[in-house]
C-alpha positions in Angstrom: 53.9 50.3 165.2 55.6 53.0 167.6 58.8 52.3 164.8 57.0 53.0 161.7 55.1 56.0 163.3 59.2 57.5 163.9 59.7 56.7 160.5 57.1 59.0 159.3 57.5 61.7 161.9 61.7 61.6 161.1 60.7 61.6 157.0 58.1 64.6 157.6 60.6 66.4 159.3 63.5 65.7 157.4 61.5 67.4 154.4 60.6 70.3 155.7 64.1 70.7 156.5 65.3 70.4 152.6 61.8 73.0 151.5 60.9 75.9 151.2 59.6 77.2 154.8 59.4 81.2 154.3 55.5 81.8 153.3 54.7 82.5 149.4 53.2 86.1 149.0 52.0 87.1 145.8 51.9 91.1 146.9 55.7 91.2 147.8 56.2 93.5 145.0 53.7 95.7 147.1 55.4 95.4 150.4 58.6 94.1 149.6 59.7 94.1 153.5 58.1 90.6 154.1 60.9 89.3 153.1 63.5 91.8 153.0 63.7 94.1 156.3 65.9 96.6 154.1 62.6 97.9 152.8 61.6 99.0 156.3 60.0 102.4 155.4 60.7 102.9 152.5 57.4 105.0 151.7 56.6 108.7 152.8 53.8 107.5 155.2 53.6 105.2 157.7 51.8 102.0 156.3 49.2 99.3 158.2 48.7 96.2 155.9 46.9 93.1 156.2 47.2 89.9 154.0 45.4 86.9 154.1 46.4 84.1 151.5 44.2 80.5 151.3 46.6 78.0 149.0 44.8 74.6 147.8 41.7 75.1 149.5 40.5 71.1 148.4 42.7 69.7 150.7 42.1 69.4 154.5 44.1 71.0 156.6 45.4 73.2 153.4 47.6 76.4 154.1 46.2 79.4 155.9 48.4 82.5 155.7 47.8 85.5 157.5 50.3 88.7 158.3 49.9 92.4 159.4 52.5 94.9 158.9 53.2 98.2 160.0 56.1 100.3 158.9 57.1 104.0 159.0 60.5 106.0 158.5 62.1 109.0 160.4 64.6 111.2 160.7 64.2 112.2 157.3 63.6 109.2 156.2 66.8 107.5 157.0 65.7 105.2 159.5 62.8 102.6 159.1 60.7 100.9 161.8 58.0 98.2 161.6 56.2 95.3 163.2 55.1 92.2 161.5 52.6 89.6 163.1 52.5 86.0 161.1 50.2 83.2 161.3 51.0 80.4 159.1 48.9 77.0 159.3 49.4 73.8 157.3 48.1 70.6 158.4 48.9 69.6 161.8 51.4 72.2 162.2 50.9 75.8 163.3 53.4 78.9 163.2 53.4 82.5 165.0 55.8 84.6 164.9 56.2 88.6 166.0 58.7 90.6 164.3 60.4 93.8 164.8 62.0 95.8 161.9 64.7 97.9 161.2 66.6 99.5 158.7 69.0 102.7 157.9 69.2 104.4 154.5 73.0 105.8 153.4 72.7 108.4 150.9 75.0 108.1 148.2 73.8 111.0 146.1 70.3 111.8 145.2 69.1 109.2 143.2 71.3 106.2 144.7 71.0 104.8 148.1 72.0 101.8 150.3 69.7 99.9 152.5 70.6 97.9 155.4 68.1 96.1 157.6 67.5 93.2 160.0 64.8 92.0 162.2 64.4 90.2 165.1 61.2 88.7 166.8 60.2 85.1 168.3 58.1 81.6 166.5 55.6 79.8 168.3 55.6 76.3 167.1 52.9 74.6 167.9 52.6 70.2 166.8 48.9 69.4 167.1 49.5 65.5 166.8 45.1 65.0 167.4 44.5 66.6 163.8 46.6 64.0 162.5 44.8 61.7 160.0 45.3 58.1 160.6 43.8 54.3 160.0 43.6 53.1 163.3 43.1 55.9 165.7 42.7 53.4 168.5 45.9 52.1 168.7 47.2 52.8 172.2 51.1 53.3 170.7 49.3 56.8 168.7 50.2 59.9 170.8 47.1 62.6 170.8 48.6 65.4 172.6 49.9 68.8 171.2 53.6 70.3 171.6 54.4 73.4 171.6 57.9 75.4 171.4 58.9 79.2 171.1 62.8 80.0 169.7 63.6 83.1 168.3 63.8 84.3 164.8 66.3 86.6 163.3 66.5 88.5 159.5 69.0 90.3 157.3 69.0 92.1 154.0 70.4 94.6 151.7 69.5 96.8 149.1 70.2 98.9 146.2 68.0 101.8 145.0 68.9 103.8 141.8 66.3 105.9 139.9 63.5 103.5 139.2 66.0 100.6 139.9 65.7 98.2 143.3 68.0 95.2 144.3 67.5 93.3 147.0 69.5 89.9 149.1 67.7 88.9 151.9 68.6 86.1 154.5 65.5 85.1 156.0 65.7 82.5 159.8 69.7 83.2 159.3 69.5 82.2 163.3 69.2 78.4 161.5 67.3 77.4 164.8 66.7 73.7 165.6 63.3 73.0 167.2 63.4 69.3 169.7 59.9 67.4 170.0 60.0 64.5 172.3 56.4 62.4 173.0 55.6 60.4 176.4 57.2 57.5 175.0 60.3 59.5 174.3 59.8 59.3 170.8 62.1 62.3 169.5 61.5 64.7 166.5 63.2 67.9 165.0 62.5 70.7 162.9 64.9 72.8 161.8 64.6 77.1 160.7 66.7 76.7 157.8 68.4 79.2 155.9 66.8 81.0 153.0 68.7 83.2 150.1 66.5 85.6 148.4 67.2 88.1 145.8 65.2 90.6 144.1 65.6 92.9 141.2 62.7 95.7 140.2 62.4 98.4 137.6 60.4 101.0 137.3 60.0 103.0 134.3 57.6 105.8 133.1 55.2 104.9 129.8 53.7 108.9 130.7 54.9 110.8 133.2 52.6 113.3 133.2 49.6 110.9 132.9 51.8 108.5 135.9 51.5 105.7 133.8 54.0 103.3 134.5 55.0 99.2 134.0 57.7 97.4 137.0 59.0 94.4 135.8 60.3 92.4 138.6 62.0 88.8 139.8 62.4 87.1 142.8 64.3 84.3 143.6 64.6 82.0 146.7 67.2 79.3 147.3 67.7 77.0 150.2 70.5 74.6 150.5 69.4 71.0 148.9 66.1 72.1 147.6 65.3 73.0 144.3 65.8 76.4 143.3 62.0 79.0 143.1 61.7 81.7 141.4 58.4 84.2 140.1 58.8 86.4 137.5 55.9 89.5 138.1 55.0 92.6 135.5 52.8 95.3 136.6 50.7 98.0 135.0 50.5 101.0 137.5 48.1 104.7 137.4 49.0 107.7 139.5 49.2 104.5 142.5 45.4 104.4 142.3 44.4 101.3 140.1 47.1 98.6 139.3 47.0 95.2 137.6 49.5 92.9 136.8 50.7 89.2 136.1 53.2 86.5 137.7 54.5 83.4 136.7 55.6 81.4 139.4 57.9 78.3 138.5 56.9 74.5 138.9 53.8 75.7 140.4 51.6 78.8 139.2 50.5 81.5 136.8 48.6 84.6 138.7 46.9 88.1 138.5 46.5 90.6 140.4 44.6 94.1 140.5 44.6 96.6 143.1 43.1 100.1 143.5 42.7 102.8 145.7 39.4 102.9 147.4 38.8 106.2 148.9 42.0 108.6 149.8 44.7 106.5 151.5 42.9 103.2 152.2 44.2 100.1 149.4 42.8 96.9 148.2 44.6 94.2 145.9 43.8 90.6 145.3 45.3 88.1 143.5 44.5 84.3 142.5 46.6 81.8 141.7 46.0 79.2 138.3 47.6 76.1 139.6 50.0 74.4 137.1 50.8 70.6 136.8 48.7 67.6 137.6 47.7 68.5 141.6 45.9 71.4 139.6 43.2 69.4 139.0 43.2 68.4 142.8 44.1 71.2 144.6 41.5 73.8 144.2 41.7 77.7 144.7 44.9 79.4 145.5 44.3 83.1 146.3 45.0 86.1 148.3 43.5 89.4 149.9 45.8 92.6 150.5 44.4 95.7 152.4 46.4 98.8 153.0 46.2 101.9 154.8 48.4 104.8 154.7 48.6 107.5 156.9 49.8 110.5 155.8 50.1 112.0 152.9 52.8 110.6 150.6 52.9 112.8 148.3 54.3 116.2 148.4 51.6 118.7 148.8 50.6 121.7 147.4 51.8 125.3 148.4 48.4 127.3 148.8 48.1 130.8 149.3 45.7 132.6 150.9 43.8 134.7 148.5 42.9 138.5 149.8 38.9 138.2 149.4 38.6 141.8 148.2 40.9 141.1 145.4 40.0 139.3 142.2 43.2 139.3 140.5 44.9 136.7 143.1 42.5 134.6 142.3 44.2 133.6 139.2 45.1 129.7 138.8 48.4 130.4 137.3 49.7 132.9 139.9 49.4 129.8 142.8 50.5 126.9 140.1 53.4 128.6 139.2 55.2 129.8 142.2 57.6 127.4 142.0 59.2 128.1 137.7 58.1 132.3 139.1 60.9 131.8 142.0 63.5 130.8 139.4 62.0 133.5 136.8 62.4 135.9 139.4 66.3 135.3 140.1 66.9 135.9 136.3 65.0 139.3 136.5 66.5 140.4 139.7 69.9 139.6 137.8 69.0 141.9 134.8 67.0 144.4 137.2 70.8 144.5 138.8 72.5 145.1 135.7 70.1 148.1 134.8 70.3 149.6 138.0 74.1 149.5 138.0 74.1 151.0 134.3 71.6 153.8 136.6 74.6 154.0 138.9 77.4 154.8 136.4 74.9 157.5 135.1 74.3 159.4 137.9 78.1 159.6 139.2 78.8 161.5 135.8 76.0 163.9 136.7 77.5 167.3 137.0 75.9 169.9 139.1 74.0 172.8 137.3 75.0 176.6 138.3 74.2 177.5 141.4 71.5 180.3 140.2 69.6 178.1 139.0 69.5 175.4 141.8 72.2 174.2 144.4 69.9 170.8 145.4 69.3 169.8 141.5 71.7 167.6 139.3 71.7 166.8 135.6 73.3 164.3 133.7 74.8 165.2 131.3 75.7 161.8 129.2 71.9 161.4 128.3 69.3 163.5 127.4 66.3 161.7 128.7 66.9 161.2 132.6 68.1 163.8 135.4 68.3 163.0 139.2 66.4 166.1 141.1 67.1 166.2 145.0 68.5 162.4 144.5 65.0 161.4 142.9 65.4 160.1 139.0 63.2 160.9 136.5 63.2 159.0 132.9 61.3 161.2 130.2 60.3 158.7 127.1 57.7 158.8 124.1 54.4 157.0 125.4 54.6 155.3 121.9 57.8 153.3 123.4 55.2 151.8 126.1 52.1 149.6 125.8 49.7 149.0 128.4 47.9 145.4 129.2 45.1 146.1 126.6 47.9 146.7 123.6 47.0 150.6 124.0 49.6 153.7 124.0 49.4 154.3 127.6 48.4 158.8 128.0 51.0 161.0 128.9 51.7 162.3 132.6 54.0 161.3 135.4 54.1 157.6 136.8 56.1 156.5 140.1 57.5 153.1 139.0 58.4 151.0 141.6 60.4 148.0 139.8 61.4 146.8 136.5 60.7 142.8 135.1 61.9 141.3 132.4 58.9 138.5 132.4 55.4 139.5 132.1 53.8 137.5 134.2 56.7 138.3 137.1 55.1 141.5 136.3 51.3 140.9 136.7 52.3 139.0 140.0 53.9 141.8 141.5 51.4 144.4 140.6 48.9 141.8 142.2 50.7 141.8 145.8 50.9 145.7 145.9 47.0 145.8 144.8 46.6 143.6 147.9 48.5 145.8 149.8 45.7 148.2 149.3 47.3 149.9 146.0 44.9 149.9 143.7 46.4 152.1 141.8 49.1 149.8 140.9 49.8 148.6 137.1 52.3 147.9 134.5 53.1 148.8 130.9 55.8 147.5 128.9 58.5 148.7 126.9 59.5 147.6 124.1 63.0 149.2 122.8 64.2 148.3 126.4 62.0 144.6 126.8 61.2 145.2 130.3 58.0 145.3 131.8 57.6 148.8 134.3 55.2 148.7 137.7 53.6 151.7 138.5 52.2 152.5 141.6 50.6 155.9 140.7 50.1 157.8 137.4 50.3 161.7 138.2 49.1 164.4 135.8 51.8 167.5 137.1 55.4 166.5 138.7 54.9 168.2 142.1 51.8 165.4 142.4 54.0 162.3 141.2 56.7 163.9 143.7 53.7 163.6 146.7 52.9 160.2 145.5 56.7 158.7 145.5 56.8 159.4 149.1 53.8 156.6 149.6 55.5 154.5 147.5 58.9 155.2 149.9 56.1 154.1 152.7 55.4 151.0 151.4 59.2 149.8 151.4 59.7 150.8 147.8 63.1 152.8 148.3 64.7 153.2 145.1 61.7 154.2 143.1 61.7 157.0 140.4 59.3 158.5 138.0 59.1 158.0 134.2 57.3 161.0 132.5 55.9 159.9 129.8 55.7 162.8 126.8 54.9 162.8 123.1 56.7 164.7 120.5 
């Protein structure tokens, strides 16, 4: 009897050793760090998951898997950190393990990047011989008892990211450890951490971009020496990373769904189920498996907000805080044809010649145009109202007006004339031109010279240096 019990025990053994001993996830494409550590923080925040998967719940002593994650990245999100906790239980046998994580991002450019990883932790095997199922349970040659041995476990991977493009190799148990089980009647036993070769490849592409509608194709394949060869093929349907769903086919053993949304804010829930294939279908019962994730952090990039000046209903405007960002580049433009026109001002005013000196030693007039002098260094532009128009369309009315900048964009413009009316200007407006294209801020309008002259000293005041006034006149 003790011979034929070392039979089975050896064959047991002996088959685990030629299968597949890595746990079969159905939400690696969420977190694909489970079985490649090159994934290690991958995401802007740091991440607490939980998964719980029940496989061929007809059968006694079917398999129980349970894992918790928790991953993050830093300095700039070239290092990754994470934990993982596993609990695996099928039949008489029982597995945890506790794994730390770690991986480095090198930058090739901005869309390309390598990832290296590895992890290291320890197993707890544990051989619960009492749960064993037998005919005669009285034989006195039967060992009861439970064994129980702890070796430690060691990962490696790679990967490639491009664009929306992910490839992964992963060598999961690459320590190969050999586990020894001996009973009282030194009957010996071995189980052996083999080996595992896992690839990946993902893809990610865009149906809407602007809506975030996007489908990810993806394969996975695992391979251990002298068993057959697994592999899943998985498409999913994703929304702005609230609401997913998506299908799997996993070979020689299952077809699957899964769906997935975001509960409230940062907190995750996906499920999938498993529809067994093959004749133990009809046996086996559910297959099926919970995912909960939390993130904390934001993981997207957030918002600029600007505080609005209560007093000042202009600032409220939507498209002043939306479009800080394309205004920044609008303004370079304008600053670079603001700098043009005020070089053009330059070359004027060094052909200036001075005027006789009855008539004024401190006044200069140029003489190469015949709408603009420069009085006691101050410049003042004469030009027909009807060159200008005001917001409303309108011929703006003749008189004096101490312009403090020049834009070439409108709304450029209406920005700036906002932030000196929150400056407490509230005088401040703009008109454009229309032979010149350019829009003209004003920070007064004066009805005699010697008043605009008063005025351009507040406008000096306010950090407004090289303003001049434009008289505006009609003929």
């Amino acid at each position: 009897m003790k011979k034929i019990i070392y039979i089975i025990f050896t064959f047991l053994f002996s088959f685990a050793v030629n299968a597949q001993q890595i746990g079969m996830y159905s939400h690696y494409f969420y977190k694909p760090m489970v079985y490649n550590p090159a994934f290690t923080g991958t995401n802007d925040a740091t991440n607490i998951m939980v998964i719980s998967r029940s496989q061929w719940s007809d059968f006694k002593g079917a398999p129980q898997l349970n894992i918790a994650t928790v991953d993050g990245n830093l300095m700039n999100k070239k290092v990754g950190l994470g934990v993982m906790l596993v609990s695996d239980r099928k039949g008489i046998t029982n597995r945890i393990g506790a794994d730390v994580f770690y991986s480095y991002r090198l930058n090739i450019n901005d869309d390309m990047h390598l990832l290296f990883g590895v992890s290291l932790g320890v197993v707890d095997q544990t051989i619960d011989y009492s749960k064993a199922l037998v005919e005669t349970p009285n034989d006195p040659t039967l060992f009861t008892d439970s064994q129980r041995k702890t070796v430690l476990n060691g990962n490696a991977g790679l990967a490639f990211v491009w664009k929306g493009l992910e490839f992964g190799f992963a060598v999961p148990q690459i320590s190969g450890n050999k586990i020894n089980y001996v009973d009282t009647s030194n009957v010996r036993g071995y189980y052996t951490q083999t080996r595992h070769y896992m690839g990946s490849l993902k893809y990610k592409f865009f149906i809407s971009k602007d809506k975030g509608i996007s489908i990810a194709p993806q394969g996975l394949v695992r391979f251990v020496p002298n068993a057959p060869i697994q592999y899943d093929g998985n498409v999913n349907f994703d929304w702005q990373d609230k609401f997913w769903i998506g299908a799997t086919y996993k070979s020689d053993y299952a077809v699957g769904t899964n769906v997935g949304f975001c509960i409230h804010k940062q907190l995750y829930v996906g499920y999938s189920y498993d529809f067994i294939i093959g004749n133990i279908g009809k046996y086996s019962g559910m297959a099926h498996e919970l995912m909960v994730n939390f993130k904390f952090g934001n993981n997207k990039k957030e918002e600029v907000v600007i505080e609005k000046p209560k007093e000042d209903k202009i600032l409220e405007n939507a498209a002043y805080v939306k479009r800080m960002d394309s205004l920044q580049t609008q303004l370079k433009e304008s600053q670079e044809k603001l700098k043009e026109l005020s070089n053009k001002l330059d070359q004027q005013a060094k052909q200036a010649q001075r005027v006789p000196d009855n008539e004024s030693q401190n006044t200069q007039v140029a003489q190469n145009t015949s709408n603009k002098v420069i009085e006691n260094g101050i410049v003042i532009v004469t030009s027909e109202t009807k060159e200008f128009k005001d917001l409303g369309g309108q011929i703006p009315p003749v008189g004096f007006y101490v312009v403090i900048g020049t834009y070439y964009y409108q709304d450029l413009a209406q920005a700036e004339a906002a932030r000196f009316k929150a400056k407490g200007y509230k005088t401040t407006d703009w008109v454009y031109s229309g032979p010149k294209n350019f829009n003209y801020i004003f920070m007064f309008k004066c009805a005699t010279k010697e008043e605009a002259l008063e005025k351009l000293k507040l406008a000096n005041e306010a950090g407004v240096k090289d303003a001049w006034l434009q008289q505006m006149i009609v003929k």
